[in-house]
N, C-alpha and C positions, 0 to 999 in steps of 0.2 A: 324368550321362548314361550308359548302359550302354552297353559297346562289342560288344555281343553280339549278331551279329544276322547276317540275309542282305541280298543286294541283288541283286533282278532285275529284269522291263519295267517293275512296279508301284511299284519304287521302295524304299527299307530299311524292312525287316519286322524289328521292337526281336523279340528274345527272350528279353530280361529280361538278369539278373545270371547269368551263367557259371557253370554246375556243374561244379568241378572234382574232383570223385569217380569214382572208379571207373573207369568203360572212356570217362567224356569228356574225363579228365585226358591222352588220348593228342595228342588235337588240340591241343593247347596244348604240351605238352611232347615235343618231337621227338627222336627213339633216331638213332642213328650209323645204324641201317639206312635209315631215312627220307632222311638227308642224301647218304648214297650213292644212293640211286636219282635224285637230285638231278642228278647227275654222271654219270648213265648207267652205271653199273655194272650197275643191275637194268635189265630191259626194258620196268617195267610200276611204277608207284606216283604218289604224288603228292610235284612239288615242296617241300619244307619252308618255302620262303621266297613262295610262293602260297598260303597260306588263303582262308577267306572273309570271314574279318577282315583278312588281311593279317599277317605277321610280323612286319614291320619295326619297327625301333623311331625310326624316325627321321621318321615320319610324322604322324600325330595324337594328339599324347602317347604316355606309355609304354607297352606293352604288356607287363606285368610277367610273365605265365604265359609267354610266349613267350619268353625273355631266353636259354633253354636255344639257340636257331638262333643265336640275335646272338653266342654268345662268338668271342671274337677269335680267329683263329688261328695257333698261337704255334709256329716253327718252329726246333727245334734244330740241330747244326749236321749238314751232310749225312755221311752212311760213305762214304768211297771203301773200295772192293774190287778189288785188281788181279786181272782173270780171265787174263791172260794173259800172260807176258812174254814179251820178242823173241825167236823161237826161238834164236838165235843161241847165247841162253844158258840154253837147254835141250835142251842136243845130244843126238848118239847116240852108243851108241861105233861106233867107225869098224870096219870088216871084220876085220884082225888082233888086235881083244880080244874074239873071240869069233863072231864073224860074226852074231852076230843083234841088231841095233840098238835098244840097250835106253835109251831114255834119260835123261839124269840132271841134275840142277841144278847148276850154277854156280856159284862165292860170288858172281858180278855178278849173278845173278838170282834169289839168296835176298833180296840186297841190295836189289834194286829193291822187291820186294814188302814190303821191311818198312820202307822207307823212303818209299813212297808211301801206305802205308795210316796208317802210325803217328808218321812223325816230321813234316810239314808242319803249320804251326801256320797257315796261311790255302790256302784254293785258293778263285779265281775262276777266270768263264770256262766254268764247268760247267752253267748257268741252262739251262732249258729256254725259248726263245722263237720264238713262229708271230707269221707279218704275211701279211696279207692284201695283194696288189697291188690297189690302184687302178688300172682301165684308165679316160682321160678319151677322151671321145668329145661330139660333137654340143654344140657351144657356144650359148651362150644370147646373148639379144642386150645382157645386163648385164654381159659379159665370164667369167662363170662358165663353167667345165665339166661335163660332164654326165658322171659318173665311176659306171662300174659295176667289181664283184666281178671282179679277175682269179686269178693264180696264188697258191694259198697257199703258203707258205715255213716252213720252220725255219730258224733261224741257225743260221751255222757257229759250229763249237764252237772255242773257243782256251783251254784249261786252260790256266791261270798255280798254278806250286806254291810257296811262300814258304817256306821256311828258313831256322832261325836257326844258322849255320854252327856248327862244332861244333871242338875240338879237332885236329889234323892235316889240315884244309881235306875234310875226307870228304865232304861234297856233291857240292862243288866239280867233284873228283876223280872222281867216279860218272858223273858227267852228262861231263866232258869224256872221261871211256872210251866211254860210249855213243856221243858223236858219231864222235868219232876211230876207235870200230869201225867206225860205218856208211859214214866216209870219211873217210880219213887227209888230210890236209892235201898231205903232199909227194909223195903216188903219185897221186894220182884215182883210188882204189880202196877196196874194203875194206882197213879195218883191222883187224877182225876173227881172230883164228889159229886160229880154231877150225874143225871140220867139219858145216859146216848142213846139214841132210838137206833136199831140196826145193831152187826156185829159190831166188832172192836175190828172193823176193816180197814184201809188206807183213809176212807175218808174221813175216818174219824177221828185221826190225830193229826193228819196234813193239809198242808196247804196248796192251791193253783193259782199260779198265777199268770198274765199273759204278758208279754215282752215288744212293744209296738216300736220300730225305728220309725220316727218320722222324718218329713225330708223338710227342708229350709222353710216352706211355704208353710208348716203346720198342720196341710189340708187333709182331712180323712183319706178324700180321692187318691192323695199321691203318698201315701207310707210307702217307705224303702222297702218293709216286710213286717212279720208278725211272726211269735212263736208261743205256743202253749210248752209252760213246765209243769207239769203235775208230782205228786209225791213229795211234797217239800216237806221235810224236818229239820229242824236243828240238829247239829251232833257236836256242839258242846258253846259253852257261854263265854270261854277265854277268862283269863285270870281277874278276879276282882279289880287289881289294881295295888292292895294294899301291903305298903312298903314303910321304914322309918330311914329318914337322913335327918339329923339333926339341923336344926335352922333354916329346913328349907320344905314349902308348899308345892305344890303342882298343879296342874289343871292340861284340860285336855286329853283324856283315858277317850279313846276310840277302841270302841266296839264292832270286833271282824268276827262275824256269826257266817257259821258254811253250813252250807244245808248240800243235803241229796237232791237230786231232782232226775225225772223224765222228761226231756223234750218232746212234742210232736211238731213237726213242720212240716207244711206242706200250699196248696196254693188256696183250703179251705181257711186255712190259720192266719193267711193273708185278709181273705176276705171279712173273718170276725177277726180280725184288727181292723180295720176300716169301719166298720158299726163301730163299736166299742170306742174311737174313735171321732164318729159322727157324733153318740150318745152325749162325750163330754165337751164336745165343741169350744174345745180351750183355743182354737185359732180365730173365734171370735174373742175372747177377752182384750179390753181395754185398758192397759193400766195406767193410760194418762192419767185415768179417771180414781183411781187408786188414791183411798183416802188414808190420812198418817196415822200415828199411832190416835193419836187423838183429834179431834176438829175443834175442839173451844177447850177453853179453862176446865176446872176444877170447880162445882159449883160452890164448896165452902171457900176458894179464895178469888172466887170473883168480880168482888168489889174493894179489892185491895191493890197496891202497886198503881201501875200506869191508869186502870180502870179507877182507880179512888182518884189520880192526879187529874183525870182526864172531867170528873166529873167535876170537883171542882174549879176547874178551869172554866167549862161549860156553864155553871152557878154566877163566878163571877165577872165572866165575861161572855157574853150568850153575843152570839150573832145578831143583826139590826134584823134581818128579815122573821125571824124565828120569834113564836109567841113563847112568853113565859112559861107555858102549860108545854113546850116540845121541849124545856132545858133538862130536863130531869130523866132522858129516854137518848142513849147513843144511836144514832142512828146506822142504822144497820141493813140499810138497802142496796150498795155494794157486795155485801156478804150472799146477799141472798140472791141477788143478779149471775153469782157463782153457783149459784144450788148449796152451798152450803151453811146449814144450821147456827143460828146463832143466836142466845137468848138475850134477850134487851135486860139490859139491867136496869132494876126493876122500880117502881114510884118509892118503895117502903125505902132501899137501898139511899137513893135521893135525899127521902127527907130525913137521913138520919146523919148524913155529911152534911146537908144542909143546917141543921142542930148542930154539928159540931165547930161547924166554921164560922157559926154567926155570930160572933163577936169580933168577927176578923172585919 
């Protein structure tokens, strides 16, 4: 049976086997701009997932030309971006270094910003989610309610950051300065020593940051969505860690730090995610090209091991085409054909294996 056809008062009108040629292949195969007008980006199109056949594929058998609307959609993990740290720890200088309040970063709020964007291996908490309130009114006589459309909501936001603790408890450490600046335990005050230009207002103890979904492609153009949290603090550091079991070490203390937070979302919070996105142009990064920890030796044991073997080998048994004056120099025009650095070990290196082995 052909699944090609219309249906209006008179009832389905067959019109035969589907030409998928040309300018018909469009109705059938739907473009990323189709699927955003879908979502109200555009102000005028038609739905992807409404044909006159219908898109679906879950309906009356497959619909194989249309399979392009049905892919699944696959989300990687989200970018945090801190836009803002507590001013606290982006002060000014104060009147006597100069008198015009210039201001400058912190090591505590270089620290936040690179510890929020790059070292957390999970964050919840971040999810974008609306509920609609049920109002019930006018009961029925089967004990039902008669429940209409109230107030739409966003949830509040409660970012959770997870940390897998590091060497000298530096998390730990981070997060209990941030509290203990915004209130010291044994003054009910700041603890803070610095000088904050402005009141002691939100921005001067918290943090913004923005929440960017991207979609498979990485591309600025296509993020799933974008959301601003502002008012971010910590409300508490989680237990040290410190425990005694006889005979036994541990390793592994993950740090689950929950902050407060405001969401804003909306379609402008879309669009600064896609800058912000453009800005860091991590969808061009290449990490073929990704060099390892290191690219050559050590230069104090570079003429030792294989390199000491390799020189004399080259000493006492030099190639027929190569002058005297090349034995002493590995050659290293391979290396460099790579782009990568490599230092010739050196004439002095030479002549000192050369001294050693001459009696051989």
């Amino acid at each position: 049976m052909a699944f090609n056809g219309i249906y209006n008062d008179t009832g389905w009108t067959d019109l035969g086997a589907p030409n998928l040629t040309d300018n018909n292949t469009q109705s059938y195969m739907q473009t990323s701009k189709d699927i955003a007008w879908g979502v109200g980006v555009h102000p005028v199109g038609t739905y992807p997932i409404t044909q006159a056949i219908g898109n679906g594929q879950l309906g009356v058998g497959i619909k194989a030309p249309a399979l392009d609307v049905a892919t699944p959609l696959v989300l990687p993990p989200a970018v945090i971006v801190v836009l803002q740290i507590p001013a606290m720890y982006d002060i000014a200088a104060a009147p006597e270094q100069g008198g015009v309040a210039q201001p400058y970063l912190t090591a505590m709020g270089a620290a936040l910003k690179d510890m929020f964007e790059s070292h957390a291996k999970a964050v919840s908490g971040i999810d974008i989610d609306y509920s609609l309130e049920a109002v019930a009114d006018q009961p029925l006589h089967d004990g039902q309610n008669f429940q209409a459309p109230g107030k739409t909501k966003r949830a509040q936001q409660s970012p959770s950051f997870t940390f897998g603790e590091v060497t000298g408890n530096l998390y730990w450490n981070i997060i209990k300065k941030w509290i203990t600046d915004i209130n010291y335990p044994d003054t009910y005050a700041i603890g803070a020593n610095v000088h904050v230009s402005g009141g002691w207002t939100m921005s001067a103890y918290s943090m913004t940051i923005a929440v960017i979904q991207p979609d498979v492609t990485g591309r600025p153009d296509r993020i799933i969505d974008a959301s601003i949290i502002c008012n971010m603090f910590p409300q508490g550091t989680g237990g040290l860690g410190m425990e005694r079991n006889v005979g036994q070490m541990r390793a592994g203390n993950d740090r689950q730090i929950n902050f407060t937070g405001i969401v804003q979302h909306n379609a402008y919070t879309k669009e600064l995610g896609k800058l912000i996105m453009d800005k860091l142009s991590m969808h061009q990064l290449d990490f073929d090209w990704a060099p390892p920890q290191r690219d050559i030796w050590t230069k104090s044991i570079d003429t030792i091991g294989l390199a000491q073997d390799v020189i004399h080998r080259h000493n006492l048994y030099p190639r027929a085409e190569e002058s005297a004056a090349d034995h002493n120099t590995i050659d290293k025009t391979a290396y460099a054909s790579n782009g990568v650095p490599m230092e010739n070990i050196t004439q002095g290196a030479s002549a000192s294996l050369n001294n050693e082995y001459s009696g051989l």
